[in-house]
N, C-alpha and C positions, 0 to 999 in steps of 0.2 A: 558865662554865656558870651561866647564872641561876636562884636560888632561891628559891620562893615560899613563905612560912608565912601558912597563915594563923590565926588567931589569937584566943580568946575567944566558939568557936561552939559552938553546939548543933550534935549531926551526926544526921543520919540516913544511913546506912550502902549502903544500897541494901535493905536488908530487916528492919532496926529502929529503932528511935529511940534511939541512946545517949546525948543528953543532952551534956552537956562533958566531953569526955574530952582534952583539951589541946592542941596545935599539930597542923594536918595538913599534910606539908612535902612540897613539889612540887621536883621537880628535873628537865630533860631530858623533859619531857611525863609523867609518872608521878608517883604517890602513893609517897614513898618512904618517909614515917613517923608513923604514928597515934599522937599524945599521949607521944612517947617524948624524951626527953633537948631539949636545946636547939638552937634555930634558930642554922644557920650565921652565923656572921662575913660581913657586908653582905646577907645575904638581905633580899629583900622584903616585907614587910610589910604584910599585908590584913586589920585588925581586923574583924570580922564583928561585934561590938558585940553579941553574945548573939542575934543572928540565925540563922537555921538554914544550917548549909553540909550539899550531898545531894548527891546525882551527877546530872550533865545529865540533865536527861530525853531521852528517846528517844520519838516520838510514832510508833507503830506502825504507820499509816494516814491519810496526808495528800497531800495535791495542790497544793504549793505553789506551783507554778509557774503552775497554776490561779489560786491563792490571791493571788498577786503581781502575774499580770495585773487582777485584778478591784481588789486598790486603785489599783490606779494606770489604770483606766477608772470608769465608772459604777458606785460602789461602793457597797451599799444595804445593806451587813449588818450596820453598826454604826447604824441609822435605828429609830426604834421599830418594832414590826410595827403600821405603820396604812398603812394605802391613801395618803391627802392626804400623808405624809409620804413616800414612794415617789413620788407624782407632782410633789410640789413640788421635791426632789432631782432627778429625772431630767430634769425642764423646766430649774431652774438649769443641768447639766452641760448639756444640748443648748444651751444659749441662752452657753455659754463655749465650746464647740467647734464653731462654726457652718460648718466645712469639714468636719464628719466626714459621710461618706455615710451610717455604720451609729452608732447609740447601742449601745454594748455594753458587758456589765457583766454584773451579777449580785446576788444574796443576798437575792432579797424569801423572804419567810414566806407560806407556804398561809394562817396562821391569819388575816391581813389582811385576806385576803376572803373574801366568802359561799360556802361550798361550798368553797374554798379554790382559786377559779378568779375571778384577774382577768383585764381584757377588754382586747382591740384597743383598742374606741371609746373605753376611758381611755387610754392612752397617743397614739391620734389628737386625744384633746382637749388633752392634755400637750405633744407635739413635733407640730402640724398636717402630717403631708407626709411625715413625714420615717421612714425603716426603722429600727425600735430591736427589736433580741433581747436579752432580759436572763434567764440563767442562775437558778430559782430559787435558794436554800439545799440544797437538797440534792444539785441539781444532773441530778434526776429528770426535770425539765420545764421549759420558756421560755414563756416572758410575750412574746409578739410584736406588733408595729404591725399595722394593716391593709396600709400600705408595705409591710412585710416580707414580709408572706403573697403579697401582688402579684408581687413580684419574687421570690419560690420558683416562683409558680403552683400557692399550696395554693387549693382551690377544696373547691366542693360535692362533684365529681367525683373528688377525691383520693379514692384507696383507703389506709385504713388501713395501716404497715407490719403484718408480722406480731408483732415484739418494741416497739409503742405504740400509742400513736392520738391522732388530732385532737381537740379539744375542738372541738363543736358546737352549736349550738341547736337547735330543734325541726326547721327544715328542713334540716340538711343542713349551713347557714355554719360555716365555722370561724368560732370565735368568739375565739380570740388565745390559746390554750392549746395546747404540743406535750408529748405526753407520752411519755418514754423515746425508741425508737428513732425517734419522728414526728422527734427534732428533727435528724434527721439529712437530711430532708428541706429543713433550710437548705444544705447544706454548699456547694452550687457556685455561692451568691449570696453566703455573709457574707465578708467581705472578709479574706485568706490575713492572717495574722500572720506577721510576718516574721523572720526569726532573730535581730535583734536587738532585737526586742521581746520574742520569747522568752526571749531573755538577760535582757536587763534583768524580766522577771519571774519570774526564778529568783532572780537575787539580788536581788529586794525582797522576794521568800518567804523566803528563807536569814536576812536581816535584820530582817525581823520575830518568826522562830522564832526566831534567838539572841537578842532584848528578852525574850524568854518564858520562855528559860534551858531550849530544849530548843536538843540539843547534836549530833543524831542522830535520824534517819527514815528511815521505808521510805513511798517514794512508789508507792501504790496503783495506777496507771493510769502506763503508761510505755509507750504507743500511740496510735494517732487514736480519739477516740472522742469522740461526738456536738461535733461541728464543731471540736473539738481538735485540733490537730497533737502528733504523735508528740514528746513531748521527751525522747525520750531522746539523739537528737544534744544537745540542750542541756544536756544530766549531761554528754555526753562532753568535750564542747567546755571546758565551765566548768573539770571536772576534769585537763583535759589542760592549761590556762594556768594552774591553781593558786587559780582563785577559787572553786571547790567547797571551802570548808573543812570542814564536816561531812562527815562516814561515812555514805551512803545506799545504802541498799538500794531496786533499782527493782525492782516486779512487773512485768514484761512483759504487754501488755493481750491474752487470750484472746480472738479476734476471733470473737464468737458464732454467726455466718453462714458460718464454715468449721468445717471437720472436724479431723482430728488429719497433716492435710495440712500443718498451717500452724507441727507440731514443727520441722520440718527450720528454720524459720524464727527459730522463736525460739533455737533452739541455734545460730545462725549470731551473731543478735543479740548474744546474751550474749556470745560472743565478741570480737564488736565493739566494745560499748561497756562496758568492761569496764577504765577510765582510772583509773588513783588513787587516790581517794575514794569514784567512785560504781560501784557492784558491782551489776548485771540480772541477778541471779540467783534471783529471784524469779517468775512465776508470776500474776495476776488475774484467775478467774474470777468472773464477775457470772451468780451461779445464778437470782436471784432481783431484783425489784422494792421498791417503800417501802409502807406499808401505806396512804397516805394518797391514795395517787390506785388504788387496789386491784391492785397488781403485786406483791407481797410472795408468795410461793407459802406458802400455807396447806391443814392436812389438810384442816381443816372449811372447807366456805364463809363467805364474807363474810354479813354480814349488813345490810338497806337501814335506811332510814332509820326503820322500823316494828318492827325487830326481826326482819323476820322473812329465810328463808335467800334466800339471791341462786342462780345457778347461776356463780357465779366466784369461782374458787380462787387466783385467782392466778397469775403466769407464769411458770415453768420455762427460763431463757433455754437452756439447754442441755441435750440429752437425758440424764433422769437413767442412764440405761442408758449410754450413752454416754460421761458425765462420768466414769463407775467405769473404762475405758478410758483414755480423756486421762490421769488423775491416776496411776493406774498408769506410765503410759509417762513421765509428767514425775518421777515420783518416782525410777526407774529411770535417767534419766539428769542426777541431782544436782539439780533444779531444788525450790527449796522452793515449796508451790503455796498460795497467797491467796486466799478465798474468801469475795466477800461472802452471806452467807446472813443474811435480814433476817426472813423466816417462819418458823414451825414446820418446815413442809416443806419449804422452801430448806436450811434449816439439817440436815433428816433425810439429804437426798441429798447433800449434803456431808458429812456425817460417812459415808453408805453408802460413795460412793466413796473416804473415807480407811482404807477398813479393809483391812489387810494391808500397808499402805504403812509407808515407815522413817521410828521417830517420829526419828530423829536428823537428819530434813531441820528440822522444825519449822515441820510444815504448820498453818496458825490458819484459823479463821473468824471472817469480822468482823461486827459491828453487832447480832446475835442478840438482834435485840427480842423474838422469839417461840422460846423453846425447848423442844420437848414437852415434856414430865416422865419419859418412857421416854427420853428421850436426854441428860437431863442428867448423867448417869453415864458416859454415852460419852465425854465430852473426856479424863477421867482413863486412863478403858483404854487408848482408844486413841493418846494423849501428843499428841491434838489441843490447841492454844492457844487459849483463848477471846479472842477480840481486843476490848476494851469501848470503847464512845464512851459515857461516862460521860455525859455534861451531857445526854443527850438521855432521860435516866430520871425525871423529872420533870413535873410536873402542870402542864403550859403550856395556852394555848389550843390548839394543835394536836393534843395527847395529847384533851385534854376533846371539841373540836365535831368531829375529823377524824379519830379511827383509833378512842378508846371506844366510840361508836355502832355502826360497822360491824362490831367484833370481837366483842360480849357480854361478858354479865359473867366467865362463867369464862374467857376466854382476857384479855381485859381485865385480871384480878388477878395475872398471872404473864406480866408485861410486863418486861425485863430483869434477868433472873433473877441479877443477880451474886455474890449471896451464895448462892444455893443452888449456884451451877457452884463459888463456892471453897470449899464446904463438902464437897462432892463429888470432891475433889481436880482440881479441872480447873485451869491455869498458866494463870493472868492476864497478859494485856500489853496495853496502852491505849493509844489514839490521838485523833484528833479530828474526821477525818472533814474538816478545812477545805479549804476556806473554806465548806462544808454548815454548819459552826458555829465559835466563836473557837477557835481554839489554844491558849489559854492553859491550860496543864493544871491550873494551882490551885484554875481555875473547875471543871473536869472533877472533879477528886480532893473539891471542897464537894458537886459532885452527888453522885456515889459513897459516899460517908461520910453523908450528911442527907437525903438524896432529892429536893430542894429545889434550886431556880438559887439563885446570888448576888446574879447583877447580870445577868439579863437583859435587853436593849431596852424587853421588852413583860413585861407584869408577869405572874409565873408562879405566882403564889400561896404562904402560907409552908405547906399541908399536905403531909406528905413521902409520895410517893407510893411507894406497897407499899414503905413501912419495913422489913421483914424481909428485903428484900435490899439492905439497903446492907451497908457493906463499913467494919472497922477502917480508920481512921486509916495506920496501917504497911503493911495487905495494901493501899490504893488507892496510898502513895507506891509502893510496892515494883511494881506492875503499870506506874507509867509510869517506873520507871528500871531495875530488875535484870532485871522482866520483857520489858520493850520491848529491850533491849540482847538478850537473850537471845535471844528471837527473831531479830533480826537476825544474829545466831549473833556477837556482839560478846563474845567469852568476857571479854574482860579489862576490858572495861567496865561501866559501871551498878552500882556499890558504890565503895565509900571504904576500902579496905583497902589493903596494901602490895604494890607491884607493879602494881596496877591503874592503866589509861591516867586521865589528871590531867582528864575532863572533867567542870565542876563548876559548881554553883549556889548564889550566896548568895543567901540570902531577909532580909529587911528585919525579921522576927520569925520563931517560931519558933509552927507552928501547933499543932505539940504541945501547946503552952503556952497557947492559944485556941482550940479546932478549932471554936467558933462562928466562926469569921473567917476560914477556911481560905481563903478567895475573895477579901478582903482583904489577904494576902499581897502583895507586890510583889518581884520578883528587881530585884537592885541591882547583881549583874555576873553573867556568863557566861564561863566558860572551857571552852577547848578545846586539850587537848593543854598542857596549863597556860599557856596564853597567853588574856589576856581578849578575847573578842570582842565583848561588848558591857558597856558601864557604865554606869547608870542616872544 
């Protein structure tokens, strides 16, 4: 039986910072002993060099398989956010894949362009002829060719869905902009992904999280949505040959356009795909929109570009009356249920419909850029989990020219409330939202604790935006490792104690020790199940 100690670290624990408390000794995939007596006769030996050892993280909220397709296509999210750097990149990839029918990819920035809508005509002056859709960052809207729109048959004449809309010009043209549910009006042109494409972009997602030393996820969307294929065969499959090595929890994707018709469905799935590793036991309601293209469901209206009120609030993807029903009936039958709430009022009708529901499923709502202030006390009553994408709480071009203006000053100043929801006792646990932003949680946990990016693309300025909710140092690690495992209902995971499953992360320094540099950080191995999965 192989034994690992390792050796001369700083730990943090899953919920505090102890500092060097002496060997922590892995045996048979478990932490069998914290700082106690001496490492076995031929044990292994991992000096952590005063580096910090923590527990894998667990990223609460990710799309990896998204996230893996798009590096390994037309990848734009590691590019600065400028316009000529998006078209310079996208013209090199079309000009190295000159058999591909479609350009497809992903991760440009709204903040890159005016109004934060680039055009057809640039990407027709970029690739001349040729169909290119490319996924912004968030994942909200596509950047399309004129090609593209041809071969949909978006026109003048196109009617709006009801859950988006086309971008326009004054008469009518689409102008190369689909937003939320428009983009689904690609789906029976962009060319089918094939299963083992989809493979291969689950494990180059799987591969990049464990560089990042997160160890565990719950994959947000685990159905077809906006020209996605369903990967949850691809969990099953990976998990049933044994290359799932992570613990994933899938949310099953709430398909907005049916009813509670579509229970029978998912309780079939969960059963299904239900291999190993990867567990659909999970739930993804998409209540609401992003505040930047005005889909984010808000009490008050938006406001234009004058200050003054709009007549739109926002969109509602699913009847709030109605939602109170579904979550009921998913809670009733074991299913933990996922809720992006991104508004004030997204976030209100998701907390309505969790009330009376068992907090021991460990229902969360994600992204809560806008939380009333009458509902901030709700996460704790009702043992709702705030789910945080930390890195996006920060004074970027896109918080300053594309969501400040339209929201005013008072809803403006109480924009990711994280410190007031953990002050209020509401259970933190944190994700990333990728490939909408990096994975890297070091970078998330520097937002979180300073208010500030580290190292973003495009430069995000050093003033820390609404300071009074960032978050200690221990409460941000503790949300993306004891809290995120919990969530996941991973009882024995996400802390460094005895007994607990051996999955672990060495960090390169100990940011306790700097938490100016918390973003700085570099993970230097990952383990899982006490075996290393990746070594820097």
């Amino acid at each position: 039986m192989s034994v690992t100690v390792f050796r001369n670290a700083s730990v943090f624990d899953g919920f505090r910072h102890r500092g060097s408390v002496g060997d922590v000794v892995v045996s048979a995939g478990r932490i069998v002993a914290v700082g106690e007596g001496d490492a076995p006769v031929g044990a292994s030996v991992v000096d952590v060099d005063g580096g910090l050892l923590l527990p894998g993280f667990t990223d609460a909220h990710v799309h990896p398989v998204q996230g893996g397709l798009e590096r390994l296509a037309c990848d734009l999210s590691g590019l600065p956010f400028e316009r000529d750097a998006y078209l310079r990149h996208i013209a090199d990839y079309a000009f190295a894949h000159p058999d591909l029918e479609w350009i497809q990819g992903g991760g440009w920035a709204m903040a890159a362009f005016p109004g934060g809508l680039p055009t057809a005509a640039d990407l027709d002056r970029a690739v001349p002829g040729r169909a290119v859709a490319l996924a912004n960052r968030d994942h909200h809207g596509m950047w399309v060719s004129s090609r593209a729109l041809e071969l949909a048959g978006i026109t003048a004449a196109t009617s709006d869905p009801a859950d988006g809309h086309v971008e326009r010009d004054a008469d009518g043209t689409p102008t190369g902009v689909l937003h939320e549910g428009a983009m689904a009006l690609l789906s029976d042109v962009l060319p089918a992904v094939d299963d083992d494409e989809m493979y291969a972009g689950l494990l180059e997602g799987q591969r990049h999280l464990h560089s990042l030393g997160i160890t565990s996820w719950q994959d947000a969307i685990v159905g077809a949505y906006a020209g996605m294929r369903d990967v949850g065969p691809t969990y099953a499959r990976a998990a049933a040959r044994g290359d799932l090595v992570s613990a994933v929890v899938g949310a099953l994707w709430w398909e907005r356009d049916r009813g509670a018709e579509q229970i029978a469905d998912l309780v079939a799935r969960r059963g299904d795909w239900s291999v190993g590793r990867f567990a659909p036991t999970a739930v993804k309601v998409m209540q609401d929109g992003v505040a930047e293209n005005g889909t984010a469901a808000l009490v008050e209206p938006y406001l234009d570009r004058c200050g003054h009120a709009t007549s739109n609030t926002g969109l509602s993807f699913v009847d709030p009356q109605a939602l109170r029903g579904h979550v009921r009936e998913l809670d009733r039958l074991g299913f933990q249920v996922h809720v992006h709430g991104l508004g004030d009022r997204g976030v209100r009708e998701a907390l309505d419909a969790f009330e009376g529901t068992d907090p021991t499923r460990r229902h969360h709502i994600a992204h809560l850029q806008l939380v009333h202030p009458d509902d901030v006390g709700r996460f704790g009553e009702l043992g709702v989990a705030a789910n945080i994408q930390a890195l996006w709480a920060c004074l970027d071009d896109q918080m300053t020219d594309l969501t400040i203006p339209f929201l005013g000053e008072e809803r403006a100043a109480r924009q990711y409330p994280f410190g007031d929801l953990h002050r209020a006792g509401a259970r933190l646990v944190a994700g990333s939202d990728w490939p909408v932003s990096t994975p890297d949680p070091l970078a998330a946990i520097h937002t979180a604790v300073h208010r500030t990016a580290y190292d973003e693309p495009a430069p995000a300025g050093t003033e820390p935006f609404l300071p009074e909710q960032a978050l200690d140092l221990e409460t941000a690690f503790a949300a993306y490792t004891s809290g995120s495992a919990w969530v996941n209902h991973r009882n024995d995971a996400g802390r460094i104690a005895g007994g607990a499953v051996a999955d672990l992360v060495v960090l390169d320094r100990d940011p306790f020790e700097t938490p100016g540099e918390i973003g700085a950080a570099r993970v230097r191995s990952t383990w899982i199940d006490g075996e290393c999965v990746f070594e820097a």
